[in-house]
C-alpha positions in Angstrom: -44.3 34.5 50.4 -47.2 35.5 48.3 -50.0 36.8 49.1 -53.9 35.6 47.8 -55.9 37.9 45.1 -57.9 39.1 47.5 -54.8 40.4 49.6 -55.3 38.3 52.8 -52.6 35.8 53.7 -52.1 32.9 52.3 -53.3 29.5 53.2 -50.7 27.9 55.3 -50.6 24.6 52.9 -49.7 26.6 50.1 -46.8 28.2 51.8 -45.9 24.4 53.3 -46.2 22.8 49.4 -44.3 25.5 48.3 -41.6 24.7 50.7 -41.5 21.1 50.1 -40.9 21.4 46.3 -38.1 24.3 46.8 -36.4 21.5 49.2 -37.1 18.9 46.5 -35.6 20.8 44.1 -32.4 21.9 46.4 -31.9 17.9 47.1 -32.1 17.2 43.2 -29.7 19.7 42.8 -27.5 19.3 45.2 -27.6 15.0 44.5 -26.7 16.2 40.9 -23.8 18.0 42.3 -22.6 15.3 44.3 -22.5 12.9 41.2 -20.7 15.1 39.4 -18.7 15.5 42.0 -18.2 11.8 42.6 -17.7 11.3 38.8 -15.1 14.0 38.5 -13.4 12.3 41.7 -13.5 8.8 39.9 -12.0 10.2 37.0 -9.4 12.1 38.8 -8.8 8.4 40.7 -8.7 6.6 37.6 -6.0 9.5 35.7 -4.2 9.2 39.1 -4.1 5.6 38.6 -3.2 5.3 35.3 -0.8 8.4 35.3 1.2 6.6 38.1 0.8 3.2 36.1 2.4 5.1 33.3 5.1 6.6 35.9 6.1 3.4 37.5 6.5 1.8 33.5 9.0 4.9 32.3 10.6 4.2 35.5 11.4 0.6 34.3 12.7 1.7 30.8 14.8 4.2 32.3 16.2 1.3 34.9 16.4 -0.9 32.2 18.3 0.1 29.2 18.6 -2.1 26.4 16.4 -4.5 28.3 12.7 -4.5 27.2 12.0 -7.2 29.1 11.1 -5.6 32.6 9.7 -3.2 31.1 7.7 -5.7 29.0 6.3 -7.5 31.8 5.9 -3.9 33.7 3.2 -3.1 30.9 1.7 -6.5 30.7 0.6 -6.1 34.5 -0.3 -2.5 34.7 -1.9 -2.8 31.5 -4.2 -5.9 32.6 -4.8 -4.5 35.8 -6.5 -1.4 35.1 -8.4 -2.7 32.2 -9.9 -5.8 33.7 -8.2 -8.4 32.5 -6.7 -11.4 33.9 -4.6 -13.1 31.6 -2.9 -12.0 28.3 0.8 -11.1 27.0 2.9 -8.7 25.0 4.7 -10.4 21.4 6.5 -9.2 19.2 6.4 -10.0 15.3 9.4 -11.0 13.3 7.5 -11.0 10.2 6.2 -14.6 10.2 5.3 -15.6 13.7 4.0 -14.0 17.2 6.5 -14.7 19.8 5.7 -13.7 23.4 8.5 -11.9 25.9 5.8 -11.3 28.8 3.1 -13.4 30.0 0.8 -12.7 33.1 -1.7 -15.3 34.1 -1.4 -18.0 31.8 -1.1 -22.3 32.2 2.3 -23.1 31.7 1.0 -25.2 28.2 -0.2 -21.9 27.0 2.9 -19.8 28.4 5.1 -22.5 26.1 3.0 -22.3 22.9 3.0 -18.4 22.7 6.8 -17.9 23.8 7.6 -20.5 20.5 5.7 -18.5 18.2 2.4 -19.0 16.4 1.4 -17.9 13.0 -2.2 -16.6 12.9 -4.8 -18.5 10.5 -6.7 -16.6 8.0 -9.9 -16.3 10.8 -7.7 -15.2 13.7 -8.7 -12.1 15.2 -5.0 -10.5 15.0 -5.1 -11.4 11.4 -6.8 -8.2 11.4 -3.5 -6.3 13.1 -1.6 -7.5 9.9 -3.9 -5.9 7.7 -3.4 -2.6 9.5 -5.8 -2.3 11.6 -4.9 -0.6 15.1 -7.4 -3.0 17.4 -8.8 -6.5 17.2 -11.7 -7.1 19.9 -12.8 -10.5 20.1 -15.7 -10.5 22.2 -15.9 -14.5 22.7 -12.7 -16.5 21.7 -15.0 -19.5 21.4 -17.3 -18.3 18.1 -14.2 -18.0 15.8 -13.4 -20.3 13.6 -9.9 -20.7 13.7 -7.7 -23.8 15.0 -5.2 -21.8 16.4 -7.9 -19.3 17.6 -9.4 -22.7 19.4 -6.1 -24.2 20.9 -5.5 -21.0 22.5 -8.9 -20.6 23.7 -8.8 -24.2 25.3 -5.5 -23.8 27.1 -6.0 -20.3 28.3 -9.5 -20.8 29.0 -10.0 -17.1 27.4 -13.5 -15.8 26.6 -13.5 -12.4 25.6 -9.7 -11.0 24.3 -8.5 -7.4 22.9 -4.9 -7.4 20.6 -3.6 -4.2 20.7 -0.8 -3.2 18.2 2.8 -1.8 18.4 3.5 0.4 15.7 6.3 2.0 14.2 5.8 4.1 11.4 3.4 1.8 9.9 5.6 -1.1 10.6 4.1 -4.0 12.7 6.2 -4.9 15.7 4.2 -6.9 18.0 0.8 -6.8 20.4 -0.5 -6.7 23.4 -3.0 -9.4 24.3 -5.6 -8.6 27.6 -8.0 -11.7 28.0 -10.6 -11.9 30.5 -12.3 -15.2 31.1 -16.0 -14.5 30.5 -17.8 -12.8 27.8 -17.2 -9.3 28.8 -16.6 -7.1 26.2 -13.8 -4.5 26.5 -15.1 -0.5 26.7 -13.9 2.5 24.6 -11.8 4.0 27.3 -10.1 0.2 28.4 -9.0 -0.2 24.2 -8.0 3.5 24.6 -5.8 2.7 27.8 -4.1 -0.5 26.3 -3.5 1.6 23.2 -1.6 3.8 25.9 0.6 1.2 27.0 1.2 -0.4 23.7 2.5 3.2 22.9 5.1 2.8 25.7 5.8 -0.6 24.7 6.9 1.0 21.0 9.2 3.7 23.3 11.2 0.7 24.9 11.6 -1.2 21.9 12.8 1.9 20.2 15.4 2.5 22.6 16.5 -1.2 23.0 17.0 -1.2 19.5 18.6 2.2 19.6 20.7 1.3 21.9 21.6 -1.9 20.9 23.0 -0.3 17.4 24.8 2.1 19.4 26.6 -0.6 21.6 27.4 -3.2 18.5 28.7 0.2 16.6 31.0 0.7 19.1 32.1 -2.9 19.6 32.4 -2.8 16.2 34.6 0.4 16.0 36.5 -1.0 18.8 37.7 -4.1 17.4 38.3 -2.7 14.6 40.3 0.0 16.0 42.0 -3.0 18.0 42.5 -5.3 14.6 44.4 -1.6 13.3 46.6 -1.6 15.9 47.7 -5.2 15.9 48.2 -4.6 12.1 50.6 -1.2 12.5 52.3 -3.5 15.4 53.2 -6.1 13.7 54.3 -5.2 10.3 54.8 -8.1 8.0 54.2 -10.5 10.6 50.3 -11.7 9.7 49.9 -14.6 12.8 48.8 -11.9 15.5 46.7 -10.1 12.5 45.1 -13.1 11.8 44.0 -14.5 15.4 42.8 -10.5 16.6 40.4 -10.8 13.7 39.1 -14.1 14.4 38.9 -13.1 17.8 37.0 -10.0 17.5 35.1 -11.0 14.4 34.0 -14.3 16.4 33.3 -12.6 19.1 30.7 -10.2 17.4 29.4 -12.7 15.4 28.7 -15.0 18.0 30.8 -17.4 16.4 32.8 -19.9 19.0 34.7 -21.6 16.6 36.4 -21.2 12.9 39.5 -20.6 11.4 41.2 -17.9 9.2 42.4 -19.6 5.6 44.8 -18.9 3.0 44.5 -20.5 -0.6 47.0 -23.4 -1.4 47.0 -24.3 -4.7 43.2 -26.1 -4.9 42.9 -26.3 -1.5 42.3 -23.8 1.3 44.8 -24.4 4.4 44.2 -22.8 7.6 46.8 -20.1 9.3 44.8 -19.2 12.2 42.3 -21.3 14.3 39.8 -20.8 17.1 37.8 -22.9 19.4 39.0 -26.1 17.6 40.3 -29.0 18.7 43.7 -29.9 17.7 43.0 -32.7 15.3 40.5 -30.8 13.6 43.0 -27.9 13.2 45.7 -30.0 11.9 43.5 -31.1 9.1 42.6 -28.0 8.1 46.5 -26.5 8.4 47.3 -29.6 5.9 44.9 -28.1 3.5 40.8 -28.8 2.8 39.3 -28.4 -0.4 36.4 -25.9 -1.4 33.3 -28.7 -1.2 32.3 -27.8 -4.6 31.1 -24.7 -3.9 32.0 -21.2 -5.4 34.3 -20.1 -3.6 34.6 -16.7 -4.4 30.8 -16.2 -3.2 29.3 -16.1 0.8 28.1 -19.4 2.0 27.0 -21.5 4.6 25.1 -24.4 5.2 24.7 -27.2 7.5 27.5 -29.4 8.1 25.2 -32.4 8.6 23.6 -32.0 5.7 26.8 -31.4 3.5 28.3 -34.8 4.9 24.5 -36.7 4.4 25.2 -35.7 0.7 28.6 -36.5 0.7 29.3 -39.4 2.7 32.8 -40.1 1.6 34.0 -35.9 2.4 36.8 -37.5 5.7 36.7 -33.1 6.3 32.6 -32.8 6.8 32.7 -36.0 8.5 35.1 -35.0 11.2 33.6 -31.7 11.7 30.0 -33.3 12.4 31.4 -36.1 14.3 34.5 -35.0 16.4 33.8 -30.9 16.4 29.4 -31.3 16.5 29.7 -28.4 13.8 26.4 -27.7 12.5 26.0 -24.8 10.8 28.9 -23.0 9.0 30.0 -19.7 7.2 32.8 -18.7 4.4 33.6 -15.5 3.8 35.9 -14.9 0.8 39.2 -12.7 1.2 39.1 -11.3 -2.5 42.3 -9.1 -3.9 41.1 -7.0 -6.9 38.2 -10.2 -7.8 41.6 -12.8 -7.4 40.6 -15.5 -4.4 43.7 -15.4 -1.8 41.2 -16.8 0.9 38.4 -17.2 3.1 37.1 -16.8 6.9 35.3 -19.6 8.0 32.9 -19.4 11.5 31.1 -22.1 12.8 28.1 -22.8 15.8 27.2 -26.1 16.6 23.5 -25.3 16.5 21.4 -24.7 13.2 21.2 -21.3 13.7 22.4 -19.5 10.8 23.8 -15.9 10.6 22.3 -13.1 10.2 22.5 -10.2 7.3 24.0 -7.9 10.0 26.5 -10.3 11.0 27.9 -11.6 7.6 28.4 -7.6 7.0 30.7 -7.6 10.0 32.9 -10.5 9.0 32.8 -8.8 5.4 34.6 -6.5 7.2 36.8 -8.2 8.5 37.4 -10.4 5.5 38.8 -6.6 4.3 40.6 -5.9 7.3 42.9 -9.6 6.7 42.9 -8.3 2.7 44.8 -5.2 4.0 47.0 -7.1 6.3 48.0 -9.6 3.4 48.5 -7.1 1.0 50.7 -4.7 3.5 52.9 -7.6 4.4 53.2 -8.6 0.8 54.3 -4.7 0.2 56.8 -5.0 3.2 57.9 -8.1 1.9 58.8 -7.3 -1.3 60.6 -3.9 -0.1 62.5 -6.1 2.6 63.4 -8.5 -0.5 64.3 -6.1 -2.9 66.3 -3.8 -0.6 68.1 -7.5 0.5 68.9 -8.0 -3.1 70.3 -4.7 -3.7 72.1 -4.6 -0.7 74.1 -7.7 -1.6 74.5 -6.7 -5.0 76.2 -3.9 -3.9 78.3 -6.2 -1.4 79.0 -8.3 -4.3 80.0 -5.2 -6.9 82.4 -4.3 -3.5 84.3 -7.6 -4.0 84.8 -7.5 -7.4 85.9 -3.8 -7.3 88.4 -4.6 -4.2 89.6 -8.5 -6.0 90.8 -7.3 -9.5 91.9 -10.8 -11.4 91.0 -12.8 -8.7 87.3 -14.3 -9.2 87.5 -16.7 -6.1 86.4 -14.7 -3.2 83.9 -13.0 -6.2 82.7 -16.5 -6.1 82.3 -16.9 -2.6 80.8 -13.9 -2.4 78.2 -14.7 -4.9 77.0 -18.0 -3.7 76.7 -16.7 -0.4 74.2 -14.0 -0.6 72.3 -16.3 -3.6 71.7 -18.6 -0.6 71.0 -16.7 2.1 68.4 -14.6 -0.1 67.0 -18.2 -1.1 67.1 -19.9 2.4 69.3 -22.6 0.6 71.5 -24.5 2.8 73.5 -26.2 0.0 75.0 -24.4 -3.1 78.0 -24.3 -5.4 78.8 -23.2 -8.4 80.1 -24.9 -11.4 82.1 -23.6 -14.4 82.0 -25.6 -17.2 84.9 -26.4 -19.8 84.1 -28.5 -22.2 82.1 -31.7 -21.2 83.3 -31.6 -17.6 82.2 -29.4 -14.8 84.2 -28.0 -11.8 83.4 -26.8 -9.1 84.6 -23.5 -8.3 82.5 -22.2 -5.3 80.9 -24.6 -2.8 79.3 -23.9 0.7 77.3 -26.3 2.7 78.4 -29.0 5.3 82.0 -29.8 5.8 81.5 -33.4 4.1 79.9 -31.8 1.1 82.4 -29.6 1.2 84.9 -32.2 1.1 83.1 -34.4 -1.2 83.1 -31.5 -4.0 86.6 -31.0 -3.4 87.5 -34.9 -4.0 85.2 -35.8 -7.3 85.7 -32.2 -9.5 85.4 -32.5 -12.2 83.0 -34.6 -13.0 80.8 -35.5 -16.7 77.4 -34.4 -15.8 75.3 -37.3 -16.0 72.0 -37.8 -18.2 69.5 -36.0 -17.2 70.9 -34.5 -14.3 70.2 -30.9 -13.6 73.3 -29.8 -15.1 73.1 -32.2 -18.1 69.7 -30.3 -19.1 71.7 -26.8 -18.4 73.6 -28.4 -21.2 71.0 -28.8 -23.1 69.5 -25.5 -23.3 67.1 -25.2 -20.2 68.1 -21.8 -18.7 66.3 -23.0 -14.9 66.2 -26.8 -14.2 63.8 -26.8 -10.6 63.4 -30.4 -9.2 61.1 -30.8 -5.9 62.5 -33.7 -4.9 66.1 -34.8 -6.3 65.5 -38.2 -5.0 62.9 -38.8 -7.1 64.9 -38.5 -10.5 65.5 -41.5 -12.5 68.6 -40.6 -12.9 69.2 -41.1 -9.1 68.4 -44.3 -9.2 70.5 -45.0 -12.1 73.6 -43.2 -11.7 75.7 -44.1 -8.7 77.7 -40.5 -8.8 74.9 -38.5 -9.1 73.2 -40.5 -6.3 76.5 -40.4 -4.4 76.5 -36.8 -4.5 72.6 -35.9 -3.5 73.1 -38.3 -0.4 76.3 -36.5 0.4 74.9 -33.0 0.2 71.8 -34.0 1.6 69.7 -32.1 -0.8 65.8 -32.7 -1.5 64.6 -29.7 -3.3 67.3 -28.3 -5.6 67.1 -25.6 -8.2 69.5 -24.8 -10.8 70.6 -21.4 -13.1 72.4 -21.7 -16.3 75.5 -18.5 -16.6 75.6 -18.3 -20.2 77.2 -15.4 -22.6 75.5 -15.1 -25.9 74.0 -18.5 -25.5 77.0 -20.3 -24.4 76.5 -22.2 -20.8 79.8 -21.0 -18.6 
């Protein structure tokens, strides 16, 4: 208390003003107080909020691996409801359209339109996104002048919108879209908050992706690993080769239907089928031919357009008509740049494949490369070890049947035949203009029939007539189809009695002479 100049005390009013303003200024202080106070405990509310917001959405991306969609919609509604807004979506780019995968509060016309796709006109505020730029505020939907901008505005009913993107190292994946239905524009901190959850939006994507690789790397490992082992099983025998790897490759390239094919002369026949139906797969085991296309390159194209352009192809018709094939691949099977055939898949959609999964059938256009080319090695080591396995049987007989050439022969024919897979042979020595036979095995009345009519004049034109005239291999696919079979009543006699179709012939000649 203080005291007057003169040293008396002081007028009571003083002392009561000075009071009053001391309380004044204890209330104005201590009302500051509180609102800091009651600021601090808004903000700690709000971090609470978003901080178990951001909690509850890394709980969805652990409990949903390799599924971003919880965890899309999780963002979209934690995201919307702590910044205000009341309708909006999260889409992903795929580098020519927006395509939603969570929507929250939109008409069902709207909630169609943006799960199709849209592409954003020159004037559309997430235009701006694709030129790099992190935020696009729109504060009223209804001022732009943009006809996609418009439709969305009249179906959602949107006023004032925010597009938030998801980034990747620079790389454009998608947005988030918070729309409120009045002009009200969007504050620092709410753009700052959405940026938040875009960010975790980027995280699930990641490990979606992540783990998607991870799971198609092992399917991928796996079936080829399985493809490996049906190879080692089954060595020279390509059928069980052939449907694992259409199985598998099929199966990973979400393929329901093709066929595994071989090259035949111009055409390409099937040896392995898939999800066909019966007639279709007999057609194609009889033989197709290559549509003009190259066929040593990777194609595909729409089956209904291919038969549209060629109406009279019977093979595109059947498939658009009786197998509803649409869209189709070929793969080439390619020995050292030499076409030895193709792997064909087939949807009955226009979808076509992918980068990613003509890679995989690639591989396993490699895997059928090996498989051929290790039965063909097998093959030939089977064959030649046969060969010189009867050789040796035959070199036996000779050695053990000094001066006696008939069980030589025998001996002879037999393992020519069975090394052939003939079912008729015999073999003639000649003397002169006549021929005898002098080995003969086959059915009991060809048998006979040789023993009856030897010798006989080979007739004109017969395989043994153009022996005689200097052709060291006569080969005929079809005996009956000779003229000389229809002319020569001995020579028919004796293809009807042996019953042979295909026949071919080797000269045994010493220093040019036919024996």
């Amino acid at each position: 208390m203080s005291l007057t100049p003169s040293g008396t005390l002081a007028d009571p009013q003083y002392i009561i003003a000075d009071l009053r303003r001391e309380l004044e200024e204890s209330r104005a202080e201590r009302d500051k107080a509180q609102c800091k106070l009651n600021e601090r405990t808004t903000e700690r509310d709000e971090a609470l909020i978003r901080e178990t917001a951001m909690a509850e959405v890394l709980q969805v991306i652990n409990s949903s691996p390799g599924d971003p969609g919880p965890v899309f919609q999780a963002i979209v509604e934690k995201a919307h409801t702590l910044c205000g807004a009341v309708c909006g979506s999260l889409q992903i780019w795929d580098g020519e359209k927006f395509r939603g995968v969570a929507m929250r509060g939109f008409p069902e016309p709207m909630v169609e339109a943006v799960r199709q796709g849209y592409i954003s006109g020159p004037n559309h505020p997430c235009r701006r996104l694709l030129e790099g730029e992190r935020i696009a505020h729109c504060v009223d939907m209804a001022a732009v002048d943009d006809p996609v901008t418009r439709l969305g505005a009249k179906l959602s009913g949107i006023r004032t919108v925010a597009y938030v993107a998801l980034r990747k190292d620079d790389a454009l994946l998608g947005q988030i879209v918070a729309g409120r239905l009045e002009v009200r524009p969007y504050t620092a901190a709410e753009l700052a908050l959405l940026e938040s959850f875009a960010a975790q939006a980027v995280i699930a994507i990641e490990n979606a992706r992540l783990l998607t690789e991870l799971r198609e790397a092992l399917e991928q490992q796996t079936a080829t690993a399985e493809v490996l082992q049906v190879i080692n099983a089954s060595p020279g025998n390509l059928a069980p080769v052939f449907d694992a790897i259409l199985e598998n490759a099929h199966s990973l390239c979400n393929a329901p239907s093709g066929s595994r094919q071989i090259v035949d002369g111009e055409q390409f026949r099937a040896v392995a089928t898939r999800g066909l139906t019966e007639a279709y797969a007999a057609m194609l085991r009889r033989g197709v031919r290559p549509y003009g296309l190259d066929p040593k390159a990777i194609v595909q194209f729409d089956f209904a357009e291919r038969l549209a352009q060629d109406p009279g192809n019977q093979n595109a018709r059947v498939a658009v008509e009786i197998e509803k094939l649409r869209t189709v691949l070929f793969v080439p099977l390619l020995k050292d740049g030499v076409l030895i055939g193709r792997i064909a898949a087939g949807r009955q959609e226009v979808r076509p494949f992918t980068d990613k999964q003509i890679a995989l059938l690639q591989n396993f256009a490699a895997q059928a490369v090996v498989a051929m080319e290790n039965a063909r090695l097998l093959t030939e080591t089977r064959e030649a070890l046969e060969q010189q396995t009867a050789t040796a049987e035959v070199l036996q007989v000779i050695n053990s049947s000094p001066g006696n050439l008939t069980p030589v022969f025998e001996a002879m024919l037999e393992k020519a035949m069975r090394l052939c897979q003939a079912v008729q042979g015999h073999i003639w020595r000649m003397d002169c203009e006549l021929a005898y036979g002098i080995a003969t095995r086959g059915s009991a009345r060809f048998v006979e029939w040789m023993r009856q009519n030897t010798p006989i004049q080979p007739a004109p034109g017969s395989a043994l007539d153009r022996l005689m005239q200097g052709e060291p291999i006569v080969y005929q696919p079809d005996c009956t189809d000779q003229e000389v079979y229809r002319e020569n009543s001995l020579y028919r006699e004796f293809i009807d009695t042996s019953n042979i179709r295909t026949s071919m012939m080797v000269g045994l000649r010493k220093d040019g002479t036919l024996l």
